[in-house]
Backbone as a ProteinNet text record, in pm:
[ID]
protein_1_A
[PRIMARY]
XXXXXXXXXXXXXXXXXXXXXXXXXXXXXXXXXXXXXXXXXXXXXXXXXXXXXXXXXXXXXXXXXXXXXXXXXXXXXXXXXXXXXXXXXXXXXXXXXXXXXXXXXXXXXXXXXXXXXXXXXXXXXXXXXXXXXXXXXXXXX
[TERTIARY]
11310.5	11338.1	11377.2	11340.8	11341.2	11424.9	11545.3	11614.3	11623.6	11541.3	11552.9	11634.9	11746.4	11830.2	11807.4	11793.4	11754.1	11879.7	12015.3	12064.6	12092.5	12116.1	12128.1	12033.9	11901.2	11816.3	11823.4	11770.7	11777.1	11660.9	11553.8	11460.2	11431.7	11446.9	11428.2	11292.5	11245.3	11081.4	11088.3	11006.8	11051.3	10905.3	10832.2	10672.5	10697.9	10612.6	10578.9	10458.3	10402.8	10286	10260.2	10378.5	10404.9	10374.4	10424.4	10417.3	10282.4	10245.3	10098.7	10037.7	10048.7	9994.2	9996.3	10085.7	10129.6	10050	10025	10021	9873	9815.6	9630	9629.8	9708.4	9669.3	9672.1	9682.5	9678.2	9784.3	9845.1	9968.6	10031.4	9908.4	9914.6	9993.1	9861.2	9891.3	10056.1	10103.8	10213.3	10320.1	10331.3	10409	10438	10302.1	10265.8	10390.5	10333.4	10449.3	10566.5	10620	10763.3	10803.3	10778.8	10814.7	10813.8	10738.4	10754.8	10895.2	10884.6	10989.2	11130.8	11124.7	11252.9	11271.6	11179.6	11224.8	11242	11184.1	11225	11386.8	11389.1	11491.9	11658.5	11608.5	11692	11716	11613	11673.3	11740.3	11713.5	11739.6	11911.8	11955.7	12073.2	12189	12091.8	12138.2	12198.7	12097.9	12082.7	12228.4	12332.9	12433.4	12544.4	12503.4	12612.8	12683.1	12812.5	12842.6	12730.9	12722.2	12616	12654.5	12733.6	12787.4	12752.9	12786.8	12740	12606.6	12555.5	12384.8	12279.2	12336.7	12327.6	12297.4	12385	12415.5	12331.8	12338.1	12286.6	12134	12086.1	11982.4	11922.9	12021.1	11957.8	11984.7	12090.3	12117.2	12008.8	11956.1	11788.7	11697.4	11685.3	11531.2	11576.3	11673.2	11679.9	11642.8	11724.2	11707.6	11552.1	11445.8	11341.9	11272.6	11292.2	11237.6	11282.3	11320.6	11398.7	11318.2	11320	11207.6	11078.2	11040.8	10870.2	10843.8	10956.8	10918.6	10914.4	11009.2	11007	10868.6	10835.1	10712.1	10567.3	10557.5	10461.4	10436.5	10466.7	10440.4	10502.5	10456.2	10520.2	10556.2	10665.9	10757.7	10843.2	10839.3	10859.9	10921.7	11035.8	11066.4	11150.9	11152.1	11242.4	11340.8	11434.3	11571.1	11576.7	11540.4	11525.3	11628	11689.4	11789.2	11732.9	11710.8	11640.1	11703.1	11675.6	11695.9	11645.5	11681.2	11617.8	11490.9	11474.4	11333.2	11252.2	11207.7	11096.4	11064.6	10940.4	10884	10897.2	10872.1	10817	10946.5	11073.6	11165	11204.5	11156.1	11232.4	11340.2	11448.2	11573.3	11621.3	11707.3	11723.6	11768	11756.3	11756	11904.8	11975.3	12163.8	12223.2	12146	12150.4	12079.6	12194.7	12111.8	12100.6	11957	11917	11883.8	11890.4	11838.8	11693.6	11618.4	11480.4	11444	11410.3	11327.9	11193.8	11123.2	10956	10926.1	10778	10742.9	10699.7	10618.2	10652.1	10588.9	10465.9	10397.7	10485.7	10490.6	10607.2	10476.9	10407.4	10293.4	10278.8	10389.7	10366	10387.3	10342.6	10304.9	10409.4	10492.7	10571.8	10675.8	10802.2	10927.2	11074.2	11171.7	11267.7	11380.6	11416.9	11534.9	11668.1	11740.8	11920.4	11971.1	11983.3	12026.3	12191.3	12253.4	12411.6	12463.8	12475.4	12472.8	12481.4	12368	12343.6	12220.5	12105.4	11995.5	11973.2	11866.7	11774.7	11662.2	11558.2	11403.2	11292	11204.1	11112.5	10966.9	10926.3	10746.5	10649.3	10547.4	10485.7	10334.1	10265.1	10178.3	10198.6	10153.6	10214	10315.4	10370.3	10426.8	10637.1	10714.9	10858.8	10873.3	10912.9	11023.9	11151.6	11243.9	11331.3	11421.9	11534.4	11608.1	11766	11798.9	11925.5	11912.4	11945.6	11947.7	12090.8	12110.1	12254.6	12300.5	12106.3	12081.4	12079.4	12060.7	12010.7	11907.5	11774.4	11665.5	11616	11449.5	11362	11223.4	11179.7	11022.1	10938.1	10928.7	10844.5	10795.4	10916.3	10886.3	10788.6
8543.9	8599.4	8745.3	8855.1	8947.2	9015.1	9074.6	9105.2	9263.5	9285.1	9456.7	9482.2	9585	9585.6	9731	9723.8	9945.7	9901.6	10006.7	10004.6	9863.8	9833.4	9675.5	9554.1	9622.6	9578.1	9485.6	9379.4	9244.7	9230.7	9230.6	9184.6	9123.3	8930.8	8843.4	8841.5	8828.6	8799.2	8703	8584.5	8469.7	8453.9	8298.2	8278	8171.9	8171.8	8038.2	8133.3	8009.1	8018.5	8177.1	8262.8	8363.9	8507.5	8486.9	8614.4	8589.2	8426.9	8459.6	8524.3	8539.8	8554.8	8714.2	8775.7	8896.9	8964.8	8885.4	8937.3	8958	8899	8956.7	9062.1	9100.1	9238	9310.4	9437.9	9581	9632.1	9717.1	9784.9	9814.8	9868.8	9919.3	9822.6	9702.1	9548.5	9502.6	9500.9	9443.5	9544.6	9647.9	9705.9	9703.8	9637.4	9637.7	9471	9408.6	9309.1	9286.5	9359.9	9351.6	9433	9542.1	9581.4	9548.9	9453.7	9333.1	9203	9163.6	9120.6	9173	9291.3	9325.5	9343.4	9369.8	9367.1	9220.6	9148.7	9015	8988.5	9024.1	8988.9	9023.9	9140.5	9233.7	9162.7	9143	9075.1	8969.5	8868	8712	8778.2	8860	8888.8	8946.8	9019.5	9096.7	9009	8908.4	8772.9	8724	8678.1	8645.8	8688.7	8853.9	8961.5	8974.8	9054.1	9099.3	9219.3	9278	9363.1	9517.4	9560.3	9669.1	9644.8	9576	9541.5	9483.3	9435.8	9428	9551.3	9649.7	9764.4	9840.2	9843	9898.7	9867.4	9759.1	9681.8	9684.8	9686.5	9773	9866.3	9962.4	10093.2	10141.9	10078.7	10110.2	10032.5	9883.5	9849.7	9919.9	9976	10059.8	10177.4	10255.1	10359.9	10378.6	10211.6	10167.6	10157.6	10037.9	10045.8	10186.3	10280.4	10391.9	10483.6	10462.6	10558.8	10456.5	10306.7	10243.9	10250.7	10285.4	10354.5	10450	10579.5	10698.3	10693	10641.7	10584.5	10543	10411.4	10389.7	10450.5	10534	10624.7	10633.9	10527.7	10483.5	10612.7	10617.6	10648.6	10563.2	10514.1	10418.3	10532	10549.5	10646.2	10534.6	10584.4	10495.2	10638.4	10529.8	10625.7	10518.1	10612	10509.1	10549.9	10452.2	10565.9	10493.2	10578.8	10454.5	10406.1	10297.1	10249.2	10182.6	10146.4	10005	9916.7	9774.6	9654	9624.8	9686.4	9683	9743.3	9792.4	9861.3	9765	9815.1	9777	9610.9	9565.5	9433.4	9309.4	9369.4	9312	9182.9	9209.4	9159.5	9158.7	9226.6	9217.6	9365.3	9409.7	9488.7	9626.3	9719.3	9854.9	9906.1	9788.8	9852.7	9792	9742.9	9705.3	9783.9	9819.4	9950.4	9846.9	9922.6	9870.6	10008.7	9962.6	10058.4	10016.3	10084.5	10060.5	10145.3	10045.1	10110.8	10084.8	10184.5	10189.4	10288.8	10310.7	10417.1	10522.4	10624.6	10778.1	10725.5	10622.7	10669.5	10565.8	10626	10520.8	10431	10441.8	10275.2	10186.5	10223.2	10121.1	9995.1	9943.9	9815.3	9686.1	9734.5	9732.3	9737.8	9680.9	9724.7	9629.9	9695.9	9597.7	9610.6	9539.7	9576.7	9536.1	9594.9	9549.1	9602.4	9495.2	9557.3	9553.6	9650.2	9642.8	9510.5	9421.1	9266.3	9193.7	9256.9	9157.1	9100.9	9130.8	9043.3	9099.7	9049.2	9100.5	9063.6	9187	9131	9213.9	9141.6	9200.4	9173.9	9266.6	9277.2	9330.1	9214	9289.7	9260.8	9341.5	9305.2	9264	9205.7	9232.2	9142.9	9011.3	9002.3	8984.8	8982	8980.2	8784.9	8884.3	8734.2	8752.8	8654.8	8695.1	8612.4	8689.4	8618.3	8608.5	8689.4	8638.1	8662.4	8610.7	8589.6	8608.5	8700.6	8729.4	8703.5	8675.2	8647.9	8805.6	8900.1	9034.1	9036.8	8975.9	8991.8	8848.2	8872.6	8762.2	8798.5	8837	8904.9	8833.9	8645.5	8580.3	8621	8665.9	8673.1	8791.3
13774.6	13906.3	13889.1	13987.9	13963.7	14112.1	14093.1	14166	14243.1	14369.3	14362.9	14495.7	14466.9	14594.1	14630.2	14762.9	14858.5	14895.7	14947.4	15040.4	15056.7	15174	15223.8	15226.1	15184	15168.4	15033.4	15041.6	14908.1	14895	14787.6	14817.8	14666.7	14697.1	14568	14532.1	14407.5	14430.4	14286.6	14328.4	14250.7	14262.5	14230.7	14193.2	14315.6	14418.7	14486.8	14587.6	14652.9	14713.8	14820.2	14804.6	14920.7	14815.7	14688.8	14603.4	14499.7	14523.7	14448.3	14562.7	14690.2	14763.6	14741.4	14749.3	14773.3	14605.5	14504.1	14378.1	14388.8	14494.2	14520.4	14571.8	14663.5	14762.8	14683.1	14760.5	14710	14703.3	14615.9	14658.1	14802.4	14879.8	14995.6	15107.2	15061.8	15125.9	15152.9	14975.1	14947.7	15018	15033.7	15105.4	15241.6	15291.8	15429.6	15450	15327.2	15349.2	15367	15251.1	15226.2	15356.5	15440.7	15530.3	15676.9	15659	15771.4	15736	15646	15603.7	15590.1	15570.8	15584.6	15711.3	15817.1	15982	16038.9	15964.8	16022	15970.7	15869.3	15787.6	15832	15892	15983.2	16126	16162.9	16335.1	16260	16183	16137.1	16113.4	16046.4	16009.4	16180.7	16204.8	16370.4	16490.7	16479.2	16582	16602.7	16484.8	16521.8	16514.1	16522.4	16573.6	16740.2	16729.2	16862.7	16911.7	16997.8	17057.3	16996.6	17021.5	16905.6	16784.3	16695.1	16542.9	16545.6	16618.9	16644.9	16655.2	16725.4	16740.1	16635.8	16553.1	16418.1	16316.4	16303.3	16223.5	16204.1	16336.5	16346.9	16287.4	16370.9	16321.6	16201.6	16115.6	15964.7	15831.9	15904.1	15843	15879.4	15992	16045.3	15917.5	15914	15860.9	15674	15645.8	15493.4	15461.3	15577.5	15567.2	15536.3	15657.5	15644.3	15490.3	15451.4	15307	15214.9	15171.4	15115.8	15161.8	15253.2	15297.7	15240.6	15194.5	15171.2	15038.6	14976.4	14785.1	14755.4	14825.9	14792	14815.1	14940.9	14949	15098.6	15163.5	15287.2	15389.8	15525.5	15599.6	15731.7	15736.7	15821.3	15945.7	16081.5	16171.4	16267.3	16309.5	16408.8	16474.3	16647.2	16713.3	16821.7	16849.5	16891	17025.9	17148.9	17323.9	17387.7	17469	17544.2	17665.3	17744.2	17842.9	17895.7	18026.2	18091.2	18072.7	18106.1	18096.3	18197.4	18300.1	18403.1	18324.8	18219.7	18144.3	18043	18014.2	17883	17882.5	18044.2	18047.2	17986.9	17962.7	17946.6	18051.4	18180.3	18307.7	18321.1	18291.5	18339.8	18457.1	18501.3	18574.4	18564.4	18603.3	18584.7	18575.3	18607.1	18621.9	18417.4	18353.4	18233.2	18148.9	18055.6	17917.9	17819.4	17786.6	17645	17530.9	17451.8	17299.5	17251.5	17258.5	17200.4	17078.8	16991.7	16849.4	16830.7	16831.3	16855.6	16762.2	16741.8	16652.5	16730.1	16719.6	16748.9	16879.8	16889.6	17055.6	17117.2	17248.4	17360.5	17405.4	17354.6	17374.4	17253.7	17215.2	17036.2	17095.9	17017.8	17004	16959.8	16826.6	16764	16789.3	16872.7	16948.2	16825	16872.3	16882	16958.7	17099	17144.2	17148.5	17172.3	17156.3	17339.4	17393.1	17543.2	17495.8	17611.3	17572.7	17585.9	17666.7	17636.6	17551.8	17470.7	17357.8	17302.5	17404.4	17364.7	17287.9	17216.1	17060.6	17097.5	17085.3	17124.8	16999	17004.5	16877.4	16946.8	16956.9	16976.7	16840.6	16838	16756.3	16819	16894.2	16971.7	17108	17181.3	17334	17389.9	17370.4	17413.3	17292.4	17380.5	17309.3	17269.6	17135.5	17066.7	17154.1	17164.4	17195.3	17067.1	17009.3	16875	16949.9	17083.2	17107.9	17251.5	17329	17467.3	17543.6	17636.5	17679.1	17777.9	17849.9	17994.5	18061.2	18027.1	18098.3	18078	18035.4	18006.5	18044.6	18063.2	18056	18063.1	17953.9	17949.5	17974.3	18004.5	18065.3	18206.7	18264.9	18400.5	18439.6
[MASK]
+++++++++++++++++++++++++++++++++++++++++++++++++++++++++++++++++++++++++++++++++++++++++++++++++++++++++++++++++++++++++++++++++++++++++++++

């Protein structure tokens, strides 16, 4: 087992069906991985925070990610907007702030939000995960 730690970042890499997997791609590939993983890895940790330390927590993995993008070659861009909850298909209401992390175009694709509340939401493609629910949000609707 081979142990590599960024920042807050952990990343174990042991032999089972996920790193033979990862041991075919391309460098390029494998980076493409591990940096999805560490954003999952990040909400999974965020999820059963208070909304302040969710917050944070956040934006101190987006930032770790981004500093391991640049080590490895990659370029990882994110940006931090403050919004309401009536945007970006959230459904919740315009008197509720949220924090949005997206990459440079405000049509990315790619989201993750933290409303002041509490929710935790992750897009990757069009519609939201939701990982914590505060009840200021409901992107079904």
């Amino acid at each position: 087992m081979k142990l590599l730690a960024f920042g807050t970042i952990t990343l174990t890499e042991t032999r089972s069906p996920q790193t033979d997997y990862l041991a075919t791609q391309s460098p390029q590939g494998q980076i493409k991985q591990i940096l999805r993983e560490s954003i999952h890895e990040a909400l999974r940790t965020a999820q059963g925070l208070e909304p302040d330390a969710c917050l944070i927590e956040i934006r101190e993995q987006l930032c770790a990610i981004q500093t391991y993008a640049k080590l490895a070659g990659k370029t990882f861009i994110f940006v931090e907007e403050a919004i309401t909850c009536d945007r970006y298909e959230l459904g919740g209401r315009w008197e509720d702030a949220a924090t949005l992390f997206r990459g440079p175009s405000e049509n990315a694709s790619v989201a993750i939000c933290v409303t002041q509340n509490g929710s935790l939401l992750y897009r990757n493609g069009c519609a939201w995960s939701v990982y914590k629910d505060a009840g200021d949000i409901d992107p079904a609707a």
